[in-house]
N, C-alpha and C positions, 0 to 999 in steps of 0.2 A: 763270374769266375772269382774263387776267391785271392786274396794279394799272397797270403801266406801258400809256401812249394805245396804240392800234393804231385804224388807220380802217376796214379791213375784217375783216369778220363773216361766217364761213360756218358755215351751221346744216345738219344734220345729224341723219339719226334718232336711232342707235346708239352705242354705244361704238365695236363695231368698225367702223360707217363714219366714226366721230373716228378712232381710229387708225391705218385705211388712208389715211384722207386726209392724215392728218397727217404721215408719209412721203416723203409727194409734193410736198406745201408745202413755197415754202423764202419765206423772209422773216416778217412780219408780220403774221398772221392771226388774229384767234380764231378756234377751232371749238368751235361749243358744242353740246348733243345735247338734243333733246326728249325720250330715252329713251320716244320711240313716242306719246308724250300729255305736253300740258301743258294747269298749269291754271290758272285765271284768273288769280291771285296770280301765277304763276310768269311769264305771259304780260305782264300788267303792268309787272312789274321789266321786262322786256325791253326795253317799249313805251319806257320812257323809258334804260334802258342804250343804248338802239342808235338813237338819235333822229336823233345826227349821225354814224352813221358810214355805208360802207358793207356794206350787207347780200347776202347773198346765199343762196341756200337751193339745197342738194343734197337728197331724200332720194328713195327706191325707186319705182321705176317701178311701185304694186301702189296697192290700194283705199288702204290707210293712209297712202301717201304722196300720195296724190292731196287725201286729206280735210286732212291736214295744209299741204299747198300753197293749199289753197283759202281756209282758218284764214290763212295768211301771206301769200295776197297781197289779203284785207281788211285785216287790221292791220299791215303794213308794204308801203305799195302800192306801194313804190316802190324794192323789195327786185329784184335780177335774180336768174333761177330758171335754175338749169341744170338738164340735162334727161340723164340717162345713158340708151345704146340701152336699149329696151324689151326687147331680148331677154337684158339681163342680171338685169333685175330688181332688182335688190338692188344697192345703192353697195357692201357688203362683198363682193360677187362677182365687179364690177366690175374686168375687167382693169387693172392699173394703170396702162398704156398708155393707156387708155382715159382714165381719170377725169384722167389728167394734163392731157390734148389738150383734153377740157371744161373744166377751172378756166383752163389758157392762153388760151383763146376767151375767157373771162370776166378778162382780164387780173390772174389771179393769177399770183404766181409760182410756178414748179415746178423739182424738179429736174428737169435734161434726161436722165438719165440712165432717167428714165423713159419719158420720150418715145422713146429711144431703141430700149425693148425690145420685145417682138412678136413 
């Protein structure tokens, strides 16, 4: 996480859906990764890192990202979830086309370059 303020926060399973996403972003964002589970400890620090900022939660359209979704929007209820097609499954699978056109809807910034491709 970086020292310097940033307001939004987009959480993420994987390394590789941090680094695909991370691509696509342009401006001010953390991306941090659950690396699949978190645990209470780790959940805590969260609770209070990300208290004032904005949240928002990417991760796989599958069982674990559902369970993980469910964990995030009890403890940060007021977090917005974007949703990648279900027929990619996985955010690192995820056309980049795609994952751009979702974080845009969710007024992140992206490069357009990505939006572009297809």
């Amino acid at each position: 996480m970086n020292e310097s303020y940033v307001d939004k926060v987009l959480i993420v399973e994987g390394k590789s859906d941090k680094n695909k996403v991370k691509k696509i972003v342009k401006g001010p964002v953390d991306i941090i990764c659950t690396n699949g589970t978190i645990s209470h400890t780790k959940l805590d620090e969260w609770i209070e890192f990300l208290d004032d900022k904005d949240v928002y939660i990417l991760v796989d359209a599958d069982e674990a990202g559902e369970r993980l979704r469910k964990l995030f929007k009890r403890e940060f209820p007021n977090a917005e979830h974007l949703y990648i097609d279900r027929m990619y499954r996985e955010v690192a699978t995820a056309p980049v086309q795609h994952l751009a056109t979702v974080l845009l809807g969710a007024n992140i910034d992206v490069h357009t370059e990505f939006l572009e491709m297809g």
